[in-house]
C-alpha positions, 0 to 999 in steps of 0.5 A, spaced: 838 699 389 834 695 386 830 692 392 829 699 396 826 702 388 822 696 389 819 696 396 819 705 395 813 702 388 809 697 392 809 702 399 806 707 394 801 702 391 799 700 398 797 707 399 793 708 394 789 701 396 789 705 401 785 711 398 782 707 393 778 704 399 777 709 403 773 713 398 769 708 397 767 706 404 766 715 404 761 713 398 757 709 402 756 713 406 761 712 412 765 718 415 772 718 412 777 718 418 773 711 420 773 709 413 781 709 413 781 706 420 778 700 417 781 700 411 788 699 415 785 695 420 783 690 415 789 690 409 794 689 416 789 684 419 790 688 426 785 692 430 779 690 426 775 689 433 772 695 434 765 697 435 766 701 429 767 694 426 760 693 425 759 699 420 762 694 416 759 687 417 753 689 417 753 693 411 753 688 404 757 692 399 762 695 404 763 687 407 765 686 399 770 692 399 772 689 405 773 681 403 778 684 397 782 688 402 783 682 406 784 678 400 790 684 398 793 684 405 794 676 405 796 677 397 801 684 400 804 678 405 807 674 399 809 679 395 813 682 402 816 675 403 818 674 396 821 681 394 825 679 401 828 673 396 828 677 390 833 682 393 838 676 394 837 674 388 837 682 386 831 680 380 825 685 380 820 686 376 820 694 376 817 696 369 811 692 371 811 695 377 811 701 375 805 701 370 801 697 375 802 703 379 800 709 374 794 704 374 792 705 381 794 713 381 788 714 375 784 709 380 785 714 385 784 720 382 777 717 379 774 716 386 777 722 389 774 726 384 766 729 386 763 727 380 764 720 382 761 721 389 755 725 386 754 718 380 756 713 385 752 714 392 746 714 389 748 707 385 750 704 391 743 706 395 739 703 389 743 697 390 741 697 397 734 698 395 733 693 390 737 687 393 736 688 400 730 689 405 729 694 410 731 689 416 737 687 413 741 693 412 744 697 418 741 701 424 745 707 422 743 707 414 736 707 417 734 711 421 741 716 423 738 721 416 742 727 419 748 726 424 745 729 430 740 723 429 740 717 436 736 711 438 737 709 444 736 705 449 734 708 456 734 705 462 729 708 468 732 707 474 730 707 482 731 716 483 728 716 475 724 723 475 720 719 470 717 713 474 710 714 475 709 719 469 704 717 463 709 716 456 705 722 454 708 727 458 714 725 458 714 725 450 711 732 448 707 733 441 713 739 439 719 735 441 724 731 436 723 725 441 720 719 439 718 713 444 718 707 440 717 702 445 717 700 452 721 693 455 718 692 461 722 685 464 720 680 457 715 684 455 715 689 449 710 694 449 708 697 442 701 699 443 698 706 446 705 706 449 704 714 450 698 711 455 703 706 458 706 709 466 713 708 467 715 704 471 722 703 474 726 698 471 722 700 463 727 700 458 725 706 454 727 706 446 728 712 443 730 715 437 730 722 435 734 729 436 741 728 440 741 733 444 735 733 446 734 726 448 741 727 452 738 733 455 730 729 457 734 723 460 741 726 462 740 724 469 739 716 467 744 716 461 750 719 467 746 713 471 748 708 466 754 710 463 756 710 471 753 702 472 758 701 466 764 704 469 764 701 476 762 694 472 769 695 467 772 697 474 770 689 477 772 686 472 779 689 471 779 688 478 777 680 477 783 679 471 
């Protein structure tokens, strides 16, 4: 009886881990169904290769939060495989247990609560502020301010209607569209670039609205996307 007490307690303080860190990550700014994702991901040291991935890496204060889950993960292992040996022994630690659960749980209602987002958002990016540069946070906290934000690299393909049109024209004054440079073969091109004529091949990057950048080059987005199906399919094919 004992055993199944102890496995029920260390299930729910996994699951306050589980909170306790998906709320943090939420604080810094990371949207909560993939925050739990990755906080499951990284305590179970499963499906931590998603894209969605580097919205951790590449931030330095969620990094810290994911370097003590997976620390805890490794640590919930040891526990798991001693408790096995303790329910033979039938020698358990309950009372312990117990107190280190009700800890957790006060943990947990903190961190749920609003005024611990309103107080601890801005401690986070002031953190961010002082001890990191501009370059070395991620893209997403630097330029995706609104959730209807994108930067985008968009390809001009051979049937491209832009090909031949100065920048300019294609990027109206009144538009929240925003060309901030054009590759063309290794060459990067920043200045006058709304004087530049588009050629087939230029890699435009963009950043603005969502939908009107998927409007303004739906035809090349499809084009793209549709490159992409036909090189997975390939490589399917080749494995």
């Amino acid at each position: 009886m004992s055993g199944l007490v102890f496995i029920f307690i260390y299930f729910v303080i996994m699951t306050l881990v589980v909170e306790i860190s998906s709320e943090l990550l939420i604080v810094t700014g990371l949207k909560r169904d993939i925050s739990r994702f990755q906080v499951i991901s990284m305590l179970t040291g499963t499906g931590f290769t998603t894209k969605e991935s580097e919205l951790i890496l590449r931030h330095p204060i969620r990094r810290k939060i994911g370097i003590a889950l997976i620390l805890f993960g490794a640590f919930s292992l040891a526990v798991v495989i001693s408790s096995i040996t303790n329910i033979l022994a039938d020698d358990f630690r309950i009372p312990q247990l117990l107190i280190a659960t009700a800890s957790l749980l006060l943990v947990c209602f903190i961190v749920k609560h609003r005024r611990f987002h309103a107080k601890a958002s801005p401690l986070f990016e002031k953190h961010l502020q002082q001890d990191f540069q501009l370059h070395e946070l991620p893209i997403q906290e630097v330029l995706y301010v609104r959730d209807n934000d994108l930067f985008a690299a968009v390809s001009l393909h051979e049937h491209s209607g832009h090909i031949g049109r100065q920048a300019r024209d294609v990027f109206g004054e009144e538009e929240d569209v925003n060309l901030l440079y054009i590759k063309r073969g290794q060459v990067h091109l920043r200045t006058s670039v709304r004087q530049e004529t588009l050629a087939e091949g230029d890699v435009l990057f963009v950043y603005g609205d969502k939908a009107q950048i998927k409007e303004k080059f739906k035809e090349e987005l499809s084009e793209a996307q549709r490159q992409a199906d036909d090189e997975k399919r390939v490589s399917t094919l080749l494995e």
